[in-house]
Structure formats: structure tokens, C-alpha cells
N, CA, C and O atoms as a Tinker XYZ file with bonds, in Angstrom:
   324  protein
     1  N      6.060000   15.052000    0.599000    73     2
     2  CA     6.259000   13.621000    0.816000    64     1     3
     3  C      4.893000   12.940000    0.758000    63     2     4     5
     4  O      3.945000   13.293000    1.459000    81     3
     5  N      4.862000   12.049000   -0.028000    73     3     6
     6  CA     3.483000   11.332000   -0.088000    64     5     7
     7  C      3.743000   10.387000    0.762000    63     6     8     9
     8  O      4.928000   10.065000    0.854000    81     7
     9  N      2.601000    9.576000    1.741000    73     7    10
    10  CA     2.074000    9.037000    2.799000    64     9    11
    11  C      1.803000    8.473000    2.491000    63    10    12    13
    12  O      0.892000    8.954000    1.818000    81    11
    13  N      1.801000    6.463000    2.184000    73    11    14
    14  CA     1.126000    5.845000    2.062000    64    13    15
    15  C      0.988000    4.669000    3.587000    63    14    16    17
    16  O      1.905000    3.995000    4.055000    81    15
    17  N     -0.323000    4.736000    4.036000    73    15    18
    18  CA    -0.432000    3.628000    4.850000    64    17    19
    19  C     -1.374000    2.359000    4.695000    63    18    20    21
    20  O     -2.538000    2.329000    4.295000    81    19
    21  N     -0.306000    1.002000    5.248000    73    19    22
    22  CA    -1.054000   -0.196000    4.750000    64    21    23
    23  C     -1.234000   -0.884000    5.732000    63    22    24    25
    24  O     -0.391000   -1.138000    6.592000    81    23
    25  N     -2.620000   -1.337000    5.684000    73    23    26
    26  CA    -3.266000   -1.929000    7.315000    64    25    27
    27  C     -2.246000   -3.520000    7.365000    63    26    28    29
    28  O     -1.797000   -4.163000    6.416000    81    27
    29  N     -2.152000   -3.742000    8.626000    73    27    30
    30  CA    -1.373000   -5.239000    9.253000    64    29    31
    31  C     -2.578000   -5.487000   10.049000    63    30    32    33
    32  O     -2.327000   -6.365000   10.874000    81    31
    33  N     -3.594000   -5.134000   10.121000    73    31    34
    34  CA    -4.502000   -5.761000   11.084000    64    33    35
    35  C     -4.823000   -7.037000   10.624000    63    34    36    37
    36  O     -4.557000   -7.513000    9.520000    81    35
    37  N     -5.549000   -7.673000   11.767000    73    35    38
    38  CA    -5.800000   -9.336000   11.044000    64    37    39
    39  C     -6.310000   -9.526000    9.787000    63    38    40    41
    40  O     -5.693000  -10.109000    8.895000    81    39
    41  N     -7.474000   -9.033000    9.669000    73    39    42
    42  CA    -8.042000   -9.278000    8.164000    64    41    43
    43  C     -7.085000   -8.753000    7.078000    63    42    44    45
    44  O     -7.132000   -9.473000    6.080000    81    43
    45  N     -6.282000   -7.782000    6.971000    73    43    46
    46  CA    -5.732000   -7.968000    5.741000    64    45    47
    47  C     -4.242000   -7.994000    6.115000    63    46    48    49
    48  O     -3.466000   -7.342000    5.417000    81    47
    49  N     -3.710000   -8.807000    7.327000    73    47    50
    50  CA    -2.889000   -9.626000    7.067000    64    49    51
    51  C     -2.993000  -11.107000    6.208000    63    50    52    53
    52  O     -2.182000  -11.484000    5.362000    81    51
    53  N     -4.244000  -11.853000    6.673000    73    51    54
    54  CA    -4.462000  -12.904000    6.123000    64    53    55
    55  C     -4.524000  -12.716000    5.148000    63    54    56    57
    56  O     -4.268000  -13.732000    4.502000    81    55
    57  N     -4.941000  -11.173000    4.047000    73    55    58
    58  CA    -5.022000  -11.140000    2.741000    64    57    59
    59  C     -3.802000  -10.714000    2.104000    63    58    60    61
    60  O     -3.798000  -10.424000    0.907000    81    59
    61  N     -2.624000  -10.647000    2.918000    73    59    62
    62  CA    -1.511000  -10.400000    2.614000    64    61    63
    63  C     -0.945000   -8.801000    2.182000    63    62    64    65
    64  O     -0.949000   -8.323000    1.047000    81    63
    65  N     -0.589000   -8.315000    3.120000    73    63    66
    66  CA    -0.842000   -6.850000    3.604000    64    65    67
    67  C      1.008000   -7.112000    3.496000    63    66    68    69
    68  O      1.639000   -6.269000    2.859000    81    67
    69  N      1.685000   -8.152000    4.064000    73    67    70
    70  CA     3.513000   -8.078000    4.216000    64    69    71
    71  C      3.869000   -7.922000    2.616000    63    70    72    73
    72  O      4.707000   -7.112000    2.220000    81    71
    73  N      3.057000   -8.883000    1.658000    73    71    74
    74  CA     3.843000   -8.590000    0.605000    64    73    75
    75  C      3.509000   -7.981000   -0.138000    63    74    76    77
    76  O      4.214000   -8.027000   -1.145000    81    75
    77  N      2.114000   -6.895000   -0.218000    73    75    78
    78  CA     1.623000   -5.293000   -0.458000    64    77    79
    79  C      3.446000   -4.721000    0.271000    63    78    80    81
    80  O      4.543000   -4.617000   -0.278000    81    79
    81  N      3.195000   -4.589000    1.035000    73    79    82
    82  CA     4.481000   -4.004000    1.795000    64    81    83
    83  C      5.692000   -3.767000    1.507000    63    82    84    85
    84  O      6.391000   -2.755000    1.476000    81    83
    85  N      5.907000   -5.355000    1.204000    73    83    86
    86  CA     7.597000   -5.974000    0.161000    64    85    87
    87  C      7.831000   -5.585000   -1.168000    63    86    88    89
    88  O      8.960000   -5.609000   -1.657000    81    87
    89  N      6.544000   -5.126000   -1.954000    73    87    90
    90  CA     6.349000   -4.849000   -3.142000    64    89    91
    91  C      6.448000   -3.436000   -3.452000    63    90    92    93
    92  O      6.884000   -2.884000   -4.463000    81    91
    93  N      5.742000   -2.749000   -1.917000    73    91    94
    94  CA     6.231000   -1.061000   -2.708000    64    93    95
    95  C      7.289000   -1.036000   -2.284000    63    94    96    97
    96  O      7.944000   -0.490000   -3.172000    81    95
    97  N      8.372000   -1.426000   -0.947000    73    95    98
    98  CA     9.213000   -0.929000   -0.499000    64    97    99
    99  C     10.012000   -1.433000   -1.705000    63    98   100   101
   100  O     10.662000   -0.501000   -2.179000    81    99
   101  N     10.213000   -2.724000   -2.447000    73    99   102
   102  CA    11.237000   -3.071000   -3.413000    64   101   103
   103  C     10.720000   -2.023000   -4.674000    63   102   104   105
   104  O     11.620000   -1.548000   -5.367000    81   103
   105  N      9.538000   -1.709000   -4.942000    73   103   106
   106  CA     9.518000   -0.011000   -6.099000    64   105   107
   107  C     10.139000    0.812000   -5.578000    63   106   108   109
   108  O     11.254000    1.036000   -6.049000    81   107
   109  N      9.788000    1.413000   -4.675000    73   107   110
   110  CA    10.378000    2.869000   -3.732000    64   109   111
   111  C     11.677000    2.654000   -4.266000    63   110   112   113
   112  O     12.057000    3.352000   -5.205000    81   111
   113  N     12.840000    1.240000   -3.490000    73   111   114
   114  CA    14.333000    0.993000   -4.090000    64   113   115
   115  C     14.390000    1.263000   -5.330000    63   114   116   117
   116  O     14.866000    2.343000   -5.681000    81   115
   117  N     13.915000    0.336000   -6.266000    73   115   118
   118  CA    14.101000    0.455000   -7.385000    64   117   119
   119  C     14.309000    1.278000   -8.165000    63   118   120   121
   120  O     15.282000    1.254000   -8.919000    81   119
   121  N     13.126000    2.499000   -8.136000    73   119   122
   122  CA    12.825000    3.720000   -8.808000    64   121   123
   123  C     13.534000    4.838000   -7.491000    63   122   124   125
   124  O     12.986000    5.937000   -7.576000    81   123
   125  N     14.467000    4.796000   -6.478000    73   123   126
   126  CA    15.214000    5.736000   -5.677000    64   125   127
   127  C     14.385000    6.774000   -5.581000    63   126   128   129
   128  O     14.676000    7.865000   -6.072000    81   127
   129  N     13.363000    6.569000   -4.995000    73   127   130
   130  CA    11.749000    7.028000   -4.251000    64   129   131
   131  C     12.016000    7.475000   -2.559000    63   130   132   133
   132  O     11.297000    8.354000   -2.084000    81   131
   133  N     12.917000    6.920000   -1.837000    73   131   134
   134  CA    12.835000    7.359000   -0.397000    64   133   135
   135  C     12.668000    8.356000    0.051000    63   134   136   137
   136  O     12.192000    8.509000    1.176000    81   135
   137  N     13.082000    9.465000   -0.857000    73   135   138
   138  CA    12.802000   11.113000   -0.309000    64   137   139
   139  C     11.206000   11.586000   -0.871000    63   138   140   141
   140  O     10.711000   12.687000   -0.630000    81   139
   141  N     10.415000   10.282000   -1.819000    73   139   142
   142  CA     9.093000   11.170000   -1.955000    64   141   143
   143  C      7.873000   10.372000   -1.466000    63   142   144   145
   144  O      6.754000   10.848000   -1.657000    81   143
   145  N      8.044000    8.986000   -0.742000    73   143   146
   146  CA     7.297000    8.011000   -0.264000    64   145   147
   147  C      7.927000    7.584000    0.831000    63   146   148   149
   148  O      9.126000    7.477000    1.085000    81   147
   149  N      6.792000    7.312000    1.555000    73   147   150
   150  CA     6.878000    7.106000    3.128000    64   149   151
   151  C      6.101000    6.390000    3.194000    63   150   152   153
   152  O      5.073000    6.736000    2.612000    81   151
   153  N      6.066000    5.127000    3.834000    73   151   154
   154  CA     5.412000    3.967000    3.903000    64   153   155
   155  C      5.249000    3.735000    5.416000    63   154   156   157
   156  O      6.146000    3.780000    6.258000    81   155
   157  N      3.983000    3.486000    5.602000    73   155   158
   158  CA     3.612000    2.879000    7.236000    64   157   159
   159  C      2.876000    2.204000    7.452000    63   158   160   161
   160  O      1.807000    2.193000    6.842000    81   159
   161  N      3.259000    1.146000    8.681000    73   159   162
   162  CA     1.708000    0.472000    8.799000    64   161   163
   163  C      1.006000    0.955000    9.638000    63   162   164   165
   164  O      1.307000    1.866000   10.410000    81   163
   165  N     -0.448000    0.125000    9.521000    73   163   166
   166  CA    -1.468000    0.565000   10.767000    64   165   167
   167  C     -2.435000   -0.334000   10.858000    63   166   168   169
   168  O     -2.860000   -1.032000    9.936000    81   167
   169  N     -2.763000   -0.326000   11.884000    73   167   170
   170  CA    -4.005000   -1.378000   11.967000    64   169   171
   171  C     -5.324000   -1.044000   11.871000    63   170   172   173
   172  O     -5.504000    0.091000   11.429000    81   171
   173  N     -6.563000   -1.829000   12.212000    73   171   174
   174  CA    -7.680000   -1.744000   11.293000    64   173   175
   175  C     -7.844000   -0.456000   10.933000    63   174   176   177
   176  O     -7.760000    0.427000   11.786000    81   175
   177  N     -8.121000   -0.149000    9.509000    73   175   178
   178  CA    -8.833000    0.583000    8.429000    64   177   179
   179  C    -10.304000    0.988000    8.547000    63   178   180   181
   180  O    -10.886000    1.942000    8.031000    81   179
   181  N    -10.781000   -0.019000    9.394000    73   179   182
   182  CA   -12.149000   -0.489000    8.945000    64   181   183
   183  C    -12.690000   -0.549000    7.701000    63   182   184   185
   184  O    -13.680000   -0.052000    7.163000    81   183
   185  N    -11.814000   -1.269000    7.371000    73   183   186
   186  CA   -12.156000   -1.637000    5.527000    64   185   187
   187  C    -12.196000   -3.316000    5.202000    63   186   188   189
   188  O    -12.186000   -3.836000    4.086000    81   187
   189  N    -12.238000   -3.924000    6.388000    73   187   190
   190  CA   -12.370000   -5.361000    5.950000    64   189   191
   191  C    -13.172000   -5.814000    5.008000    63   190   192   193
   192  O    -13.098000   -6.989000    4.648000    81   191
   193  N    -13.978000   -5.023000    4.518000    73   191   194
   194  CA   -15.225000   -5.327000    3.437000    64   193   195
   195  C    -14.230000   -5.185000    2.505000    63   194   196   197
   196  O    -14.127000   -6.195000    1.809000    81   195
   197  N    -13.647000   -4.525000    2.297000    73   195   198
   198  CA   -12.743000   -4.197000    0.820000    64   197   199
   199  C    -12.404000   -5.517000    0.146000    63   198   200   201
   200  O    -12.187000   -6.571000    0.742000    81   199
   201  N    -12.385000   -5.352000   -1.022000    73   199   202
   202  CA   -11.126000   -7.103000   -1.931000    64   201   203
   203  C     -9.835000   -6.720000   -1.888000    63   202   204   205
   204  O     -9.397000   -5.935000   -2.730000    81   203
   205  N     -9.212000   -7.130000   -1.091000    73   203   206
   206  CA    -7.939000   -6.813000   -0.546000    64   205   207
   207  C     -7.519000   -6.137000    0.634000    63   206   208   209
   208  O     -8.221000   -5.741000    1.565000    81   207
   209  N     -6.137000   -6.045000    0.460000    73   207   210
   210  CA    -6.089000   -5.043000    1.641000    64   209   211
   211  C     -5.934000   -3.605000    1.665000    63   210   212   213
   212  O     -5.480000   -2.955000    0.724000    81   211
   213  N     -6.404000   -3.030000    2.997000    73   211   214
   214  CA    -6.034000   -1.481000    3.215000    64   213   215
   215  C     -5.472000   -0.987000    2.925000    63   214   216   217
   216  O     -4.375000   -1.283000    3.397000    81   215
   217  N     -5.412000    0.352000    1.835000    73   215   218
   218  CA    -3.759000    0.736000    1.559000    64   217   219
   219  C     -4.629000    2.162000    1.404000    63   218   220   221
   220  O     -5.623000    2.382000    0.712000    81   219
   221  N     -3.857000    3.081000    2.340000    73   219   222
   222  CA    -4.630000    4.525000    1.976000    64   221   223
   223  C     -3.587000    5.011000    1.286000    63   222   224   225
   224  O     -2.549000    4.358000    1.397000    81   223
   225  N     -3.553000    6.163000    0.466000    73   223   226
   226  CA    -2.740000    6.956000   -0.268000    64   225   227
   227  C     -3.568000    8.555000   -0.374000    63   226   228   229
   228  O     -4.762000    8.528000   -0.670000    81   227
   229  N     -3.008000    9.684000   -0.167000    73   227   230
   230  CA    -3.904000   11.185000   -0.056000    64   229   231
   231  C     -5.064000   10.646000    0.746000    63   230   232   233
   232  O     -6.084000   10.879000    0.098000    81   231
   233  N     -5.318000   10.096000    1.748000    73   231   234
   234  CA    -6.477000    9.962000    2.579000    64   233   235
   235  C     -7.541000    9.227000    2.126000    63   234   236   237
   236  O     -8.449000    8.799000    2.839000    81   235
   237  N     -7.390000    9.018000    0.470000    73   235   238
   238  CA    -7.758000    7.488000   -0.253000    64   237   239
   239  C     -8.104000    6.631000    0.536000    63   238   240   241
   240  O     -7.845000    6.865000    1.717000    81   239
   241  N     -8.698000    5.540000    0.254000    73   239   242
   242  CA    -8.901000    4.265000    0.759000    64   241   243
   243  C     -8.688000    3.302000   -0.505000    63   242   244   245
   244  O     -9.542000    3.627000   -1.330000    81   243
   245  N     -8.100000    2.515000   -0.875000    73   243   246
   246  CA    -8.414000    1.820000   -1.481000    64   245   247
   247  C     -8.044000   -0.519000   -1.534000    63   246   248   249
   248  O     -7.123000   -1.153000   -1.020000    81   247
   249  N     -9.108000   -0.963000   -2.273000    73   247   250
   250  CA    -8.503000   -2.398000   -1.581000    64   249   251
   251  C     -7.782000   -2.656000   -2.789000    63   250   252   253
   252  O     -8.160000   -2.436000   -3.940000    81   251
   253  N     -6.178000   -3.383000   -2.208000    73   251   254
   254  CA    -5.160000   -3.668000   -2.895000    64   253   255
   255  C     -5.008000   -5.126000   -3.022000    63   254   256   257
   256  O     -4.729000   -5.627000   -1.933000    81   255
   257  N     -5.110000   -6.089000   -4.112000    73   255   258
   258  CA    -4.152000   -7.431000   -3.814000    64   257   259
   259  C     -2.965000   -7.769000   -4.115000    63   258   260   261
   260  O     -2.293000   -7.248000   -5.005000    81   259
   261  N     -2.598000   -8.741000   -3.331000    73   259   262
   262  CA    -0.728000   -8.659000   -3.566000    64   261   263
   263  C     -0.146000   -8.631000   -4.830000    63   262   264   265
   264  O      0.888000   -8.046000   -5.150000    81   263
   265  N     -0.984000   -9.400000   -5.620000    73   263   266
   266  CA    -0.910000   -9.457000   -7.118000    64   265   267
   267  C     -1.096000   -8.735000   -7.942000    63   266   268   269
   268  O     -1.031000   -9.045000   -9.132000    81   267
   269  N     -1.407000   -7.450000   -7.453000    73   267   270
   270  CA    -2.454000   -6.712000   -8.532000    64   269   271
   271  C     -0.997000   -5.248000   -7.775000    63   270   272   273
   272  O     -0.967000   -4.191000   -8.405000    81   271
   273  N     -0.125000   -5.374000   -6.692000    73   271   274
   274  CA     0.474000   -5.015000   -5.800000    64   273   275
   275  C      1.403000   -3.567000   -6.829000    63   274   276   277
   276  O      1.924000   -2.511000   -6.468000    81   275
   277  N      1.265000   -4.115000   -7.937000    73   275   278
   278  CA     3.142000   -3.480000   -8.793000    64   277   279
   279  C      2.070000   -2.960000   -9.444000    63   278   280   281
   280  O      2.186000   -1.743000   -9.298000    81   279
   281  N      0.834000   -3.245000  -10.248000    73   279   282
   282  CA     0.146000   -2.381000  -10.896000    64   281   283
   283  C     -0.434000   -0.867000  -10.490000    63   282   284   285
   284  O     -0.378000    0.273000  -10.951000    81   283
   285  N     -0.956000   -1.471000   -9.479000    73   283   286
   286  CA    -1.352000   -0.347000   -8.403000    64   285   287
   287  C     -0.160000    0.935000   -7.853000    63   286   288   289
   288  O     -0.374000    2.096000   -7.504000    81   287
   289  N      1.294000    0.057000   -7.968000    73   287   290
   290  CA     1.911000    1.552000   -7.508000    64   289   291
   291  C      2.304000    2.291000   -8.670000    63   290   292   293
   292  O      2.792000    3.421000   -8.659000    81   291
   293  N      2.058000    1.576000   -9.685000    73   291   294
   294  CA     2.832000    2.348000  -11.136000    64   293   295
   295  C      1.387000    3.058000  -11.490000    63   294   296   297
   296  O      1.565000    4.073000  -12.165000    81   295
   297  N      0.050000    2.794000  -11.216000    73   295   298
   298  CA    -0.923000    3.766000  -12.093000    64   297   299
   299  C     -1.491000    4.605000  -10.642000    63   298   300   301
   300  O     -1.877000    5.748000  -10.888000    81   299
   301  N     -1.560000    4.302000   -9.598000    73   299   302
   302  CA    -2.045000    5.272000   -8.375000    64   301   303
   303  C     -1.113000    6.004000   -7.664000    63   302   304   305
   304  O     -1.305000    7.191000   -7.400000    81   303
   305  N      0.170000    5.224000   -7.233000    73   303   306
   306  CA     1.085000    5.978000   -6.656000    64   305   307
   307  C      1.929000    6.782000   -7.160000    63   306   308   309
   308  O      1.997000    7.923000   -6.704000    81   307
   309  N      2.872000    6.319000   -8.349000    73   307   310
   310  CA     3.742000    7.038000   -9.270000    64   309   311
   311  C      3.304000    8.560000   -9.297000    63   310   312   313
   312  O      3.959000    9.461000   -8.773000    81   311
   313  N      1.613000    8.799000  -10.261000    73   311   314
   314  CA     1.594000    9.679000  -10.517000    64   313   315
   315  C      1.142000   10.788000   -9.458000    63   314   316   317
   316  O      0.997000   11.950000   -9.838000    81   315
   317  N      0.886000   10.367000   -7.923000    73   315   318
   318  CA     1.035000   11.558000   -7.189000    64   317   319
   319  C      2.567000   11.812000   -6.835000    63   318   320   321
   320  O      2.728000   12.686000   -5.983000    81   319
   321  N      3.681000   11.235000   -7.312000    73   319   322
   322  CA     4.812000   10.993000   -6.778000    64   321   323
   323  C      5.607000   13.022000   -7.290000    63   322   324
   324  O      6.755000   13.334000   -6.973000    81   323
């Protein structure tokens, strides 16, 4: 089961961390993913420096924007899937 966790702490709530959130959980549906992705939140990362928000994946760090949200799970997440 791959692990992905995405910070709700303040700073990348304001950078929009809910609809990072809304975006993989509506992939996960889409592509009938629930048995190989697990999604959680957490608070600070200590990654507020990042452009975007917190999103770890394999112990990864990386900064995500909401927009950039669907790209990111089809070229980083998919293929550990």
C-alpha cells in the first residue's frame, strides 16, 4: 500500500492543501485505487519553504500546487502504484 501524506498545517492550508486532497482522492475514485493508496493528513512538514504544499510520498518530500495537483499524481504517484 503506498502512503501518501499531505500537510493541513497553516501554511499549506493557505496554499491549498484541501484541494491537493480533493484531487487525489477524486484520482484514487476514478482509476479504483483504494486498495493501493492511502491518503492522510498531517500537520507541519516543516516544509513551509517549499512552492506549494507538503505532500510526502515513499518518505519523499515534495512541494505540490493545486494546479499542478492531477499532473503530479499521474507522473509521481501512478508509477509507484
Amino acid at each position: 500500500m503506498l502512503e501518501i501524506k499531505i500537510c493541513v498545517g497553516s501554511s499549506c492550508h493557505l496554499k491549498g492543501s484541501y484541494n491537493v486532497i480533493n484531487e487525489f482522492q477524486h484520482l484514487i475514485e476514478e482509476k479504483a485505487l483504494h486498495d493501493k493508496i492511502d491518503i492522510k493528513a498531517t500537520f507541519c512538514m516543516k516544509q513551509c519553504q517549499k512552492n506549494g504544499v507538503a505532500v510526502e510520498v515513499n518518505n519523499e518530500i515534495f512541494g505540490v500546487l493545486p494546479e499542478a495537483a492531477e499532473e503530479f499524481f499521474k507522473n509521481v504517484i501512478l508509477p509507484k502504484v
